[in-house]
C-alpha positions in Angstrom: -200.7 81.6 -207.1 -200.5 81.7 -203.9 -204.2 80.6 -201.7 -204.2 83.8 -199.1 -203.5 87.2 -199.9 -203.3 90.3 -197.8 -206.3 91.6 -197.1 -208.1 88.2 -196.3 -210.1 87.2 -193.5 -209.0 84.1 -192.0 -209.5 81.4 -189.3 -207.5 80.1 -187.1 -207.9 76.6 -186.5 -204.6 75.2 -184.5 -202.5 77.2 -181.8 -202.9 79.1 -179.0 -205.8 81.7 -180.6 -207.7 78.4 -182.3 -211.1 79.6 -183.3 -210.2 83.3 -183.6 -210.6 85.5 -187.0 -208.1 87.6 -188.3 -207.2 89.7 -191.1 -204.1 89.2 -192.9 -201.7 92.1 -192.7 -198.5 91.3 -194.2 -197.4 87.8 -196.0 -193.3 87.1 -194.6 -193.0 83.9 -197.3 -194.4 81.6 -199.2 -195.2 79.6 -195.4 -195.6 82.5 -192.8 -198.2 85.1 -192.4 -198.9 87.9 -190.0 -202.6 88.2 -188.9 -204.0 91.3 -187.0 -204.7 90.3 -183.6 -203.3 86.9 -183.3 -200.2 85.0 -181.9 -199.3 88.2 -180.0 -196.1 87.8 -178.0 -194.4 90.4 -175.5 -191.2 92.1 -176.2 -189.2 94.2 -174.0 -188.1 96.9 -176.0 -185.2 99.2 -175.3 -186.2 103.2 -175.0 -184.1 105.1 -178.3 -184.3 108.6 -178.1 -183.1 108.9 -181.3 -186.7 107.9 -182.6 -188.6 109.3 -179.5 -189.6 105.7 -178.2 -190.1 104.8 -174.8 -189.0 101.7 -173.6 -191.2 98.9 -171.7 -192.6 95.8 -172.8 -195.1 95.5 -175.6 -197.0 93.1 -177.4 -196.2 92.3 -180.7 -197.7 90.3 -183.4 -195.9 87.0 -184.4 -195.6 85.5 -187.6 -198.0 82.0 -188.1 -197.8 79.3 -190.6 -200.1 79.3 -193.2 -201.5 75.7 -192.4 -202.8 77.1 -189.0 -205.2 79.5 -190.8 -207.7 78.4 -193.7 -209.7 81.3 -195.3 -213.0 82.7 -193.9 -216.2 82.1 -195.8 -218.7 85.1 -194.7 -221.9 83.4 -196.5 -221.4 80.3 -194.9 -220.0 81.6 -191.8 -217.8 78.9 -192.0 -213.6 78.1 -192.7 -213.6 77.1 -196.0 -210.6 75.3 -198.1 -208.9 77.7 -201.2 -209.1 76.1 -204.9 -207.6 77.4 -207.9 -209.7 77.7 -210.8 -208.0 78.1 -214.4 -210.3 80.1 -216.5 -210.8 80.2 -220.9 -208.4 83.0 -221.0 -205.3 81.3 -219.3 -206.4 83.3 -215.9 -206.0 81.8 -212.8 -209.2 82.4 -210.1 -209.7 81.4 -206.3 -212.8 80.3 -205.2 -214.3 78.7 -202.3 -214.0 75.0 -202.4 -217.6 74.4 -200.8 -219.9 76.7 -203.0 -217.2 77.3 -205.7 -217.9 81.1 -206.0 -214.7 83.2 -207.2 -212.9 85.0 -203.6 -211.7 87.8 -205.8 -214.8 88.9 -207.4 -216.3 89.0 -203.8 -213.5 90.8 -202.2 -213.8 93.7 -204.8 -217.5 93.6 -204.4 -216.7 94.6 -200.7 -213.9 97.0 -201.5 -216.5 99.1 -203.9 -219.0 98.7 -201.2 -217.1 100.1 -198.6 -215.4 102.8 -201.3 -219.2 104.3 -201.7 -220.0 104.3 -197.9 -216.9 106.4 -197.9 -217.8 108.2 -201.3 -214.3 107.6 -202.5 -213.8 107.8 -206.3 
């Protein structure tokens, strides 16, 4: 089981954006993670008319290593370290290494929240 997930908020505490938060977008490997709005580099890019893209230079996200971020308590306002939890029925849980609450059962807790703002079923 892997410690982040898509969809986590994270910290970044080493590199160029230490400090920053970030959602995780897209997980490359077990080791490298893309986070919205960090590690952005600039790449020239080529104009295709095939695709209807312009060329110039743009900023792109780039991959960081999953020791460079730890996860993002929102109680605590705080990083916070990622345990693994094996519960009675053989099911494996994350939770917060400082208060020990379960990560999952809070991210849904936000994902129904935000599902009634929205009033989507």
């Amino acid at each position: 089981m892997n410690r982040l997930k898509k969809g986590d908020q994270v910290y970044i505490i080493a590199g160029k954006d230490k400090g920053k938060l970030g959602i995780i977008s897209q997980i490359i490997n077990d080791e490298r993670i893309l986070v919205d709005g960090i590690n952005l580099a600039k790449k020239h890019v080529k104009p295709n008319p095939n695709k209807n893209e312009t060329g110039g230079i743009v900023e792109k996200e780039m991959p960081i290593h999953v020791s460079n971020a730890m996860i993002y308590n929102s109680k605590t306002k705080k990083a916070d370290r990622v345990g693994i939890l094996k519960l009675k029925d053989d099911k494996k849980v994350r939770i917060f290494k400082s208060t020990g609450e379960q990560i999952d059962l809070w991210v849904l807790d936000c994902k129904k929240f935000i599902m009634k703002k929205l009033k989507i079923h």
